[in-house]
PyMOL CGO cylinders between C-alpha atoms (Angstrom):
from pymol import cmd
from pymol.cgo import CYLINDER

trace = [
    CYLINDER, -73.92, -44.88, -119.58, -76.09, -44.37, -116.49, 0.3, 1, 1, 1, 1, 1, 1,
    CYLINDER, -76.09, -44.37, -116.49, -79.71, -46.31, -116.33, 0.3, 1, 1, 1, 1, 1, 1,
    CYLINDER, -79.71, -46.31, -116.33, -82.62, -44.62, -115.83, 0.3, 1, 1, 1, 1, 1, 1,
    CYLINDER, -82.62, -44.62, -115.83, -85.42, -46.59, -113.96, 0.3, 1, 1, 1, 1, 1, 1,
    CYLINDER, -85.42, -46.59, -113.96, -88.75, -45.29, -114.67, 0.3, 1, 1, 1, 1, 1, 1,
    CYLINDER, -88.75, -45.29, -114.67, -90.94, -46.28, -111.96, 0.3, 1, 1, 1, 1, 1, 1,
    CYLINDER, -90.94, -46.28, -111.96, -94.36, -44.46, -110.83, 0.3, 1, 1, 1, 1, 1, 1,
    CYLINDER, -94.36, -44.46, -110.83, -93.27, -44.52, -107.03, 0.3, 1, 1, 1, 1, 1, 1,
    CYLINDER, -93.27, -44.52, -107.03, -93.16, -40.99, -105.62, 0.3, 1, 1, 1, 1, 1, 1,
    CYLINDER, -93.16, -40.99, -105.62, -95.30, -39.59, -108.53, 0.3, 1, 1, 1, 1, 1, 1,
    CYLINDER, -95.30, -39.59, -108.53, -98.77, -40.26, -107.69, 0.3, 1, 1, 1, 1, 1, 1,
    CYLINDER, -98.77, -40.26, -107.69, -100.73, -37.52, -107.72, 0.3, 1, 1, 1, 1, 1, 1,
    CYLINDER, -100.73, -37.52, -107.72, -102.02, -37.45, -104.18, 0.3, 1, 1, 1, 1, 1, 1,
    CYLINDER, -102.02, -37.45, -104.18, -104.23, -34.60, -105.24, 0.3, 1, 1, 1, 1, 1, 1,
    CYLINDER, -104.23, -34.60, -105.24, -106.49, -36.70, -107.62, 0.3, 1, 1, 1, 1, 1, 1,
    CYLINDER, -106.49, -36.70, -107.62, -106.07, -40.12, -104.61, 0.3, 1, 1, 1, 1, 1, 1,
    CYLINDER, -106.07, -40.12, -104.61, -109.93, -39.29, -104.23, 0.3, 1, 1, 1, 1, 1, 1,
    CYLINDER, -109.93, -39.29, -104.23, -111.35, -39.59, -107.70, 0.3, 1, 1, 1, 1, 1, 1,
    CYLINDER, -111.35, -39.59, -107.70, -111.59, -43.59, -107.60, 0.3, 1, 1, 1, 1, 1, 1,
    CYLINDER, -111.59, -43.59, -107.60, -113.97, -45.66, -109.67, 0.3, 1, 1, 1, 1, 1, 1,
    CYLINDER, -113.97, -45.66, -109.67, -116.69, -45.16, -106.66, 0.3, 1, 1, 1, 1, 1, 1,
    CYLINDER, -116.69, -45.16, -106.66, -116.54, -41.85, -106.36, 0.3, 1, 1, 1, 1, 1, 1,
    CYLINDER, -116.54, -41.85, -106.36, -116.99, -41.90, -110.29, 0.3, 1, 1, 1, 1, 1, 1,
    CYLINDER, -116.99, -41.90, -110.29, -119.79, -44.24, -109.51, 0.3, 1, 1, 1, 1, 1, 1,
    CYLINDER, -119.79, -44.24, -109.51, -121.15, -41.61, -106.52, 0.3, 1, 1, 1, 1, 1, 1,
    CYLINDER, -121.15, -41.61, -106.52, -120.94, -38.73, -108.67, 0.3, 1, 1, 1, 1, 1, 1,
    CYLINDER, -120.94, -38.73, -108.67, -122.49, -40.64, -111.84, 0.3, 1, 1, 1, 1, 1, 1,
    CYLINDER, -122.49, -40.64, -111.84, -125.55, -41.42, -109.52, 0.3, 1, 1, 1, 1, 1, 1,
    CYLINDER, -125.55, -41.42, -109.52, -125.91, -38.19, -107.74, 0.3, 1, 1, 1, 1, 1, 1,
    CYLINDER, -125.91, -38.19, -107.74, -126.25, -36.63, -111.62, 0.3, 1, 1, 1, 1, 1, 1,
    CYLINDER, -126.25, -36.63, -111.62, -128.68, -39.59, -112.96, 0.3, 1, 1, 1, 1, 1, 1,
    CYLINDER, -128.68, -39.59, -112.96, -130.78, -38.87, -109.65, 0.3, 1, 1, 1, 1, 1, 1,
    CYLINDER, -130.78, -38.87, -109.65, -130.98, -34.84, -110.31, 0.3, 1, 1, 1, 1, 1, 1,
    CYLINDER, -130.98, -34.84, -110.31, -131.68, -35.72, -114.24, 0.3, 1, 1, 1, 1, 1, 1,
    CYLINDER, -131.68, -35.72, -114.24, -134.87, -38.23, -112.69, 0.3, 1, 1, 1, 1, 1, 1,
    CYLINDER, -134.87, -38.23, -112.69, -136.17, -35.27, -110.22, 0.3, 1, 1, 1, 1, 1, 1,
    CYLINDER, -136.17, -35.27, -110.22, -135.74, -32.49, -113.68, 0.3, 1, 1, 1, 1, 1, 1,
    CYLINDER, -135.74, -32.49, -113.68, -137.71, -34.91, -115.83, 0.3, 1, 1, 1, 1, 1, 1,
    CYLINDER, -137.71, -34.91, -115.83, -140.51, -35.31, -113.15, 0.3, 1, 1, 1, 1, 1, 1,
    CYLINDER, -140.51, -35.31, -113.15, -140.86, -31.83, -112.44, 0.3, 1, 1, 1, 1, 1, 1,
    CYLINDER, -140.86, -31.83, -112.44, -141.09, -31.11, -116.71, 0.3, 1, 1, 1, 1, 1, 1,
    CYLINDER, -141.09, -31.11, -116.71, -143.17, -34.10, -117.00, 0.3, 1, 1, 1, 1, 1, 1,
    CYLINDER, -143.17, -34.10, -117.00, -145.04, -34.78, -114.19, 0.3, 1, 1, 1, 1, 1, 1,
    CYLINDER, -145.04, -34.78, -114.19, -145.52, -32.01, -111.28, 0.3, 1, 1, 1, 1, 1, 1,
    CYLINDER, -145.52, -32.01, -111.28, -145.18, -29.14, -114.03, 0.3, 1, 1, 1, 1, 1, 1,
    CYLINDER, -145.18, -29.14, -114.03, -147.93, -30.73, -116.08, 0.3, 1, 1, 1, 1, 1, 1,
    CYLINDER, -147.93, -30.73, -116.08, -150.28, -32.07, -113.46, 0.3, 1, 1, 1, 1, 1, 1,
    CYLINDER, -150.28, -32.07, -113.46, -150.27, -28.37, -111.64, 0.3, 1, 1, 1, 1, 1, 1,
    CYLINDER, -150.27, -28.37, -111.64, -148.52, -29.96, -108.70, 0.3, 1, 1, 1, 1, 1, 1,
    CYLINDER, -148.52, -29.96, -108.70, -145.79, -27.00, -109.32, 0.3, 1, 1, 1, 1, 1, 1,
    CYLINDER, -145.79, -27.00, -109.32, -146.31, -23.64, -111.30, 0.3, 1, 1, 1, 1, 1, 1,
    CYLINDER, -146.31, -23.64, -111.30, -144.38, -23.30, -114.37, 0.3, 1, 1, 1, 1, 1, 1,
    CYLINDER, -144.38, -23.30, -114.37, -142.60, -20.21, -112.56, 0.3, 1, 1, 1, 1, 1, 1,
    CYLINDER, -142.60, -20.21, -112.56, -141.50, -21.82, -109.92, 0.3, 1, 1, 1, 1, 1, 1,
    CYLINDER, -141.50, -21.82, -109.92, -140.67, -25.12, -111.48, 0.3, 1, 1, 1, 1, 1, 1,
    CYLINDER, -140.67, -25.12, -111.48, -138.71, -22.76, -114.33, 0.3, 1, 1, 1, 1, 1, 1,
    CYLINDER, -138.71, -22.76, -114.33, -136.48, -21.74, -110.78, 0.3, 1, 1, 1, 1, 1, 1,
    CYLINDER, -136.48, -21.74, -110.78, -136.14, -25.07, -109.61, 0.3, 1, 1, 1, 1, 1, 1,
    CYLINDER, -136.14, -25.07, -109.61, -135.23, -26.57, -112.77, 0.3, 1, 1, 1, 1, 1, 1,
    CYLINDER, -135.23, -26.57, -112.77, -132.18, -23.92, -113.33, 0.3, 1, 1, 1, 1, 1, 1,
    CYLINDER, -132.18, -23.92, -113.33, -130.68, -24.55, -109.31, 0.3, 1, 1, 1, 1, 1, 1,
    CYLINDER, -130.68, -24.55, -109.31, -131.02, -28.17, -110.32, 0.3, 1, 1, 1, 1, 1, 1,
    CYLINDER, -131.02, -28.17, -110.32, -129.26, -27.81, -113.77, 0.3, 1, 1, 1, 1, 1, 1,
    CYLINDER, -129.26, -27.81, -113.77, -126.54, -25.71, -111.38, 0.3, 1, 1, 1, 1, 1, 1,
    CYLINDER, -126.54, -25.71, -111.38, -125.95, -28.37, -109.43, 0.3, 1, 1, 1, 1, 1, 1,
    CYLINDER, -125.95, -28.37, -109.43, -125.40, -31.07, -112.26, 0.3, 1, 1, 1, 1, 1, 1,
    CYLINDER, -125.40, -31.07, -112.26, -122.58, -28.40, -113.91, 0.3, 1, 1, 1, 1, 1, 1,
    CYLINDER, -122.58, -28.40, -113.91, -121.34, -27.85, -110.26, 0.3, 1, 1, 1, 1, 1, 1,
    CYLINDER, -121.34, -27.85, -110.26, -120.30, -31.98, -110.00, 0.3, 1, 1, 1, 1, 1, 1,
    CYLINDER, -120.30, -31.98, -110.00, -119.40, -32.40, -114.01, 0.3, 1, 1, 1, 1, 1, 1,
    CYLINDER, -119.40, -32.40, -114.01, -116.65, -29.42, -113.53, 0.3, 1, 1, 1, 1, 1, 1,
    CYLINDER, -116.65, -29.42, -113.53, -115.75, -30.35, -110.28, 0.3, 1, 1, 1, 1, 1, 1,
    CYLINDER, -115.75, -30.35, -110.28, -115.23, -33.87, -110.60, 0.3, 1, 1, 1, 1, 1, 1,
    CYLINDER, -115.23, -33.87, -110.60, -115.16, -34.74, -114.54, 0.3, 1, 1, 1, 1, 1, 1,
    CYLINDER, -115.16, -34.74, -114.54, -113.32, -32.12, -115.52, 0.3, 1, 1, 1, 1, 1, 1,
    CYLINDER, -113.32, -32.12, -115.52, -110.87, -32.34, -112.33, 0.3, 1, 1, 1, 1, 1, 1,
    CYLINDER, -110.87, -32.34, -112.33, -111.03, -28.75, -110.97, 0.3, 1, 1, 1, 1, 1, 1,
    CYLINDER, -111.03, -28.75, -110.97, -111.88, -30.28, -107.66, 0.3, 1, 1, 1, 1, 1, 1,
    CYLINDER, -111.88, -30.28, -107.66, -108.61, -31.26, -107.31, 0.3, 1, 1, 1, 1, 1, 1,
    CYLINDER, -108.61, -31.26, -107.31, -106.90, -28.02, -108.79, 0.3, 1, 1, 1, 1, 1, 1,
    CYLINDER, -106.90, -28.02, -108.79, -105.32, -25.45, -106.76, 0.3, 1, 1, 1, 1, 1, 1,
    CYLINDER, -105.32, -25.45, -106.76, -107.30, -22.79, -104.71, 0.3, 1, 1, 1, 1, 1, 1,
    CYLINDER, -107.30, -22.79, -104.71, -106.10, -20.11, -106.63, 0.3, 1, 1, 1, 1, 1, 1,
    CYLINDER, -106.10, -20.11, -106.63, -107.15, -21.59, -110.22, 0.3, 1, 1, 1, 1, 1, 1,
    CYLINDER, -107.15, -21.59, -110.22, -110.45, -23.03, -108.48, 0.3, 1, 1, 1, 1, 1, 1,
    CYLINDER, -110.45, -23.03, -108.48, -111.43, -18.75, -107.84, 0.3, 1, 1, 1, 1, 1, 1,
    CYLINDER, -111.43, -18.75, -107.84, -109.79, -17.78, -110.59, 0.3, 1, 1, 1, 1, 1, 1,
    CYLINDER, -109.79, -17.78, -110.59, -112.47, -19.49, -112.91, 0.3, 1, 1, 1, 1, 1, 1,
    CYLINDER, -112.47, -19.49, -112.91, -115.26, -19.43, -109.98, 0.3, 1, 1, 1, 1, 1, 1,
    CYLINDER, -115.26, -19.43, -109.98, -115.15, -15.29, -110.01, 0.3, 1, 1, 1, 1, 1, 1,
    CYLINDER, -115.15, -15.29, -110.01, -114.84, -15.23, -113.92, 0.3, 1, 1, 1, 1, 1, 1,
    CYLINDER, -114.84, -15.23, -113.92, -117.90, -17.21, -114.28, 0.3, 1, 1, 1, 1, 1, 1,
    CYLINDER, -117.90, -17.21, -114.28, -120.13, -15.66, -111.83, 0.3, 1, 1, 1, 1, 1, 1,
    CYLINDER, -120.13, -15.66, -111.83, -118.94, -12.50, -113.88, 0.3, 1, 1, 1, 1, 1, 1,
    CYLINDER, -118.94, -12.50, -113.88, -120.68, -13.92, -116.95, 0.3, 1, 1, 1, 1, 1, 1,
    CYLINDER, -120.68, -13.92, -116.95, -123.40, -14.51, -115.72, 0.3, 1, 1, 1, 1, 1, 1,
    CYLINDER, -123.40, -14.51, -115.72, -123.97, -11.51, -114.03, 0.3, 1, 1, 1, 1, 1, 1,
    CYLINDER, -123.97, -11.51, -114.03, -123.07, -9.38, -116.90, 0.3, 1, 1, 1, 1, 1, 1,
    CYLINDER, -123.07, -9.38, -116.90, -125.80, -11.67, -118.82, 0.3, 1, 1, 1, 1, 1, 1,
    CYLINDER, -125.80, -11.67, -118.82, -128.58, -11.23, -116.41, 0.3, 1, 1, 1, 1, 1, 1,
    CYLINDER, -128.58, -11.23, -116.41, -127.89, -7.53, -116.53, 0.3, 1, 1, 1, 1, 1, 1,
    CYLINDER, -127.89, -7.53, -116.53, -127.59, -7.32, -120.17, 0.3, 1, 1, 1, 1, 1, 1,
    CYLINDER, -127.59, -7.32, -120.17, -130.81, -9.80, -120.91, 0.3, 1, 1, 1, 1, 1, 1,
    CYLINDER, -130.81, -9.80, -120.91, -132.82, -6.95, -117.79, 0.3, 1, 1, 1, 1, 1, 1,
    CYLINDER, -132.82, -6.95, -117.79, -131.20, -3.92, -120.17, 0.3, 1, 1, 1, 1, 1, 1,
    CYLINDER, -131.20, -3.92, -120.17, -132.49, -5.61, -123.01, 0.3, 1, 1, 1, 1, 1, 1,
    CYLINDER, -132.49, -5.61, -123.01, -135.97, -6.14, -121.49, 0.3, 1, 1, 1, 1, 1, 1,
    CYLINDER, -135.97, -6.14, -121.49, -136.07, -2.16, -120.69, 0.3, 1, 1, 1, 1, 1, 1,
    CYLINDER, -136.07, -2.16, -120.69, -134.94, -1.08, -124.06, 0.3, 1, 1, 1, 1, 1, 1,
    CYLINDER, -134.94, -1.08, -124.06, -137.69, -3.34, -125.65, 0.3, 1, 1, 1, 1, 1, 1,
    CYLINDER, -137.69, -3.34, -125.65, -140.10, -1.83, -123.40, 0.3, 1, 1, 1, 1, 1, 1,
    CYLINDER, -140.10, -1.83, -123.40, -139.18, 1.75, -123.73, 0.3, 1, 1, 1, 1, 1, 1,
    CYLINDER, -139.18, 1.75, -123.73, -138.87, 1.34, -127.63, 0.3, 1, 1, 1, 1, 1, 1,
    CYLINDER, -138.87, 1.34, -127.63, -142.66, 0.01, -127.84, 0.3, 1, 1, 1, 1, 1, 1,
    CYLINDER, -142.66, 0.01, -127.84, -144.19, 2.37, -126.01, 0.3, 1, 1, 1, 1, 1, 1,
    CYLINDER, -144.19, 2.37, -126.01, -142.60, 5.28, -128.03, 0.3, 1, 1, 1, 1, 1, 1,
]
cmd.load_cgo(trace, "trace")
């Protein structure tokens, strides 16, 4: 019978070489220091009328963007997917959102339209 020698050389995954434990570290920080800024605009610039609640409402959301941006990309590995899948799910989800924003505006003209009838 022939031997088969398992060994790891030739199968690293060169695609995820760049997720190492300080990049996890990098990432980890960048999302604990956009969780500090969203808890001092809630609890300190909206409060204290540094920032409007409209605006701070705006801010808050690109923030909360940008924290789902890094914990896809880089916890959940699509970083390091292929192009193709990385658009794939990119175009889908911008299609979600788009068709929620226009059904949530819909919604907001129906409500109107009903009330004043």
């Amino acid at each position: 019978m022939s031997e088969h020698a398992h060994t790891t050389e030739g199968h690293e995954h060169g695609e995820h070489a760049g997720m190492n434990k300080a990049k996890i570290w990098k990432v980890a920080g960048i999302l604990s220091l956009i969780t500090a800024i969203e808890f001092m605009i809630a609890l300190w610039a909206i409060p204290g009328g540094h920032m409007s609640q409209h605006v701070g409402n705006y801010v808050y959301i690109a923030l909360t963007l940008v924290k789902a941006f890094y914990i896809v990309a880089y916890f959940m590995h699509l970083k390091f997917e292929k192009l193709g899948l990385q658009l794939a799910l990119t175009v889908s989800f911008i299609f979600i959102i788009y068709f929620i924003v226009l059904m949530l505006i819909e919604g907001g003209f129906l409500n109107l339209h009903m009330m004043s009838h």
